[in-house]
C-alpha positions in Angstrom: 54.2 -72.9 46.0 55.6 -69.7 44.9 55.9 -69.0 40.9 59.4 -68.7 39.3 60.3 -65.3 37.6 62.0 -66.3 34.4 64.3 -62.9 33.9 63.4 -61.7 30.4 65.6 -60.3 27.7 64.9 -56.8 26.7 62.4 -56.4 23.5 64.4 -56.0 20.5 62.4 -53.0 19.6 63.1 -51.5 22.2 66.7 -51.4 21.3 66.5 -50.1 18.1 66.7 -46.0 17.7 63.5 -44.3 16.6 62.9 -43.0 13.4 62.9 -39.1 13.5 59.6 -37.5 12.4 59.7 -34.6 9.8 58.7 -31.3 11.4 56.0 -30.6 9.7 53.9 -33.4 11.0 54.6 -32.4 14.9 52.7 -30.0 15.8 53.9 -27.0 17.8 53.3 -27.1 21.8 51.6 -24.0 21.9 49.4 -24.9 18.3 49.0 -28.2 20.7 47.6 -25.9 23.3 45.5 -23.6 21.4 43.7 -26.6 19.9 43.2 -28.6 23.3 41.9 -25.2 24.7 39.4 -24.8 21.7 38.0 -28.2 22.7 38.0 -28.0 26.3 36.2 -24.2 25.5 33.4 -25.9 23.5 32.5 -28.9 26.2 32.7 -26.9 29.3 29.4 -28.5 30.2 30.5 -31.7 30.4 33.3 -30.6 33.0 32.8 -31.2 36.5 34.6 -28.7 39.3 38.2 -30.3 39.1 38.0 -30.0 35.2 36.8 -26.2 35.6 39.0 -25.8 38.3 42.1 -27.5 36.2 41.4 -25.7 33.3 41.1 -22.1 35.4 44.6 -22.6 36.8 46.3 -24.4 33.4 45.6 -20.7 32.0 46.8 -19.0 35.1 50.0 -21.2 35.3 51.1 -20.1 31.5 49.7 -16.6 32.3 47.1 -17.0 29.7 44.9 -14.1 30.1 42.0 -15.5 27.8 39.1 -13.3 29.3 36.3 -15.1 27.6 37.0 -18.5 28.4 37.8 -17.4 32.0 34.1 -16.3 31.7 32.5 -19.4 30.3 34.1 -21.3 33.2 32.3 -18.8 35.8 29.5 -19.0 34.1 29.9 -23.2 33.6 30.4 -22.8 37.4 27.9 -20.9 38.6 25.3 -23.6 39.2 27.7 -26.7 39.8 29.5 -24.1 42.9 28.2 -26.0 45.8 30.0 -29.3 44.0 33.2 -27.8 44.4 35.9 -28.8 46.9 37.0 -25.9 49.1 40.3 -26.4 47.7 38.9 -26.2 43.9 36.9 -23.2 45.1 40.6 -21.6 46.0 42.1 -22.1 42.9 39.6 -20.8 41.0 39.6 -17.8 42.9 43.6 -17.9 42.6 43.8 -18.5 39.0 41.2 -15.8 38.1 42.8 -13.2 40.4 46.6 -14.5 38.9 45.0 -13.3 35.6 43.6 -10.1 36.9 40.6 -11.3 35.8 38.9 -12.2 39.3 35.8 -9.5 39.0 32.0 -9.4 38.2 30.6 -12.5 38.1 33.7 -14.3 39.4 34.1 -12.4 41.8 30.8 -12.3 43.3 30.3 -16.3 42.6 33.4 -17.0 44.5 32.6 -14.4 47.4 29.4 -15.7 48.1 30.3 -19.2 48.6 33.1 -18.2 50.2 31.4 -16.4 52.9 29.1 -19.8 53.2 31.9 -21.4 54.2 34.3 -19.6 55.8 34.1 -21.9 59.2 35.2 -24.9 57.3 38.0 -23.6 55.2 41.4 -24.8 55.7 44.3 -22.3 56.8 45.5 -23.0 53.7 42.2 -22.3 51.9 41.8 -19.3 53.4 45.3 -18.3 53.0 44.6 -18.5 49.2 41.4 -16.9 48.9 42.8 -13.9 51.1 45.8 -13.8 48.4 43.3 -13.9 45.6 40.8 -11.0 47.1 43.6 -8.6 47.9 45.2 -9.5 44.1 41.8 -8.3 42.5 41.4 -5.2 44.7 37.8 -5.2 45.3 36.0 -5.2 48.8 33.7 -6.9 47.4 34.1 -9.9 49.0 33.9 -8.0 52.5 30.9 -6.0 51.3 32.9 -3.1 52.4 32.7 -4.3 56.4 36.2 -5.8 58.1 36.4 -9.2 58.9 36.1 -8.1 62.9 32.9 -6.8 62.3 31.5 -9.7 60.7 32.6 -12.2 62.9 31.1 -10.2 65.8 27.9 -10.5 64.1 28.3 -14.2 63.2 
């Protein structure tokens, strides 16, 4: 026995227009964004490798330079690293370098677990981190040795 779907009227309130709101009771997007970044910025800890990872590349997509929250999320990531997703590990690289702010700590963070698993990243992984390397102009990342040499020695 199958049940009977009784079409349903649309809701009444549905139909009715909505009430504009004064102006000064909406916020701005960007005030919206400045606050939501303020309390992302102050529970960092509580983010795992997506949020950090989200967060990194929410800045880089509105070109955001905000180096000290770009900082806290290095430093936030520094001991969750191995927890990230070769994909997450990407886009932190490639939102730090979009901001020109892929150096120091960053930089060396990313590199290192980047070299740990260079045999299991994707083409596409790889494709990114190359992008985000040659964006922040260090060699660095190649401790000043091409990647020939190093795979030689692999």
């Amino acid at each position: 026995s199958r049940a009977m779907s009784i079409p349903r009227a649309p809701c009444e309130d549905s139909l009715r227009p909505v009430p504009p709101i004064a102006e000064e009771l909406v916020p701005s997007a960007s005030a919206m964004v400045e606050a939501i970044l303020h309390a992302a910025s102050s529970r960092l800890c509580e983010f795992d490798a997506q949020g950090l990872t989200n967060i990194a590349q929410s800045l880089a997509k509105l070109e955001m330079r905000r180096e000290k929250l770009l900082g806290a999320i290095a430093e936030e990531a520094t001991p969750k690293i191995e927890s990230f997703t070769n994909q997450e590990l990407a886009m932190l690289a490639w939102s730090e370098a979009r901001l020109e702010c892929l150096s120091g700590r960053a930089l060396q963070l990313i590199s290192d677990e980047a070299k740990r698993r260079l045999g299991k990243l994707t083409p596409q992984d790889l494709s990114v981190l190359v992008w985000a390397f040659a964006r922040s102009g260090s060699s660095t990342a190649c401790d000043n040795h091409s990647w020939a040499e190093q795979q030689k020695n692999s």
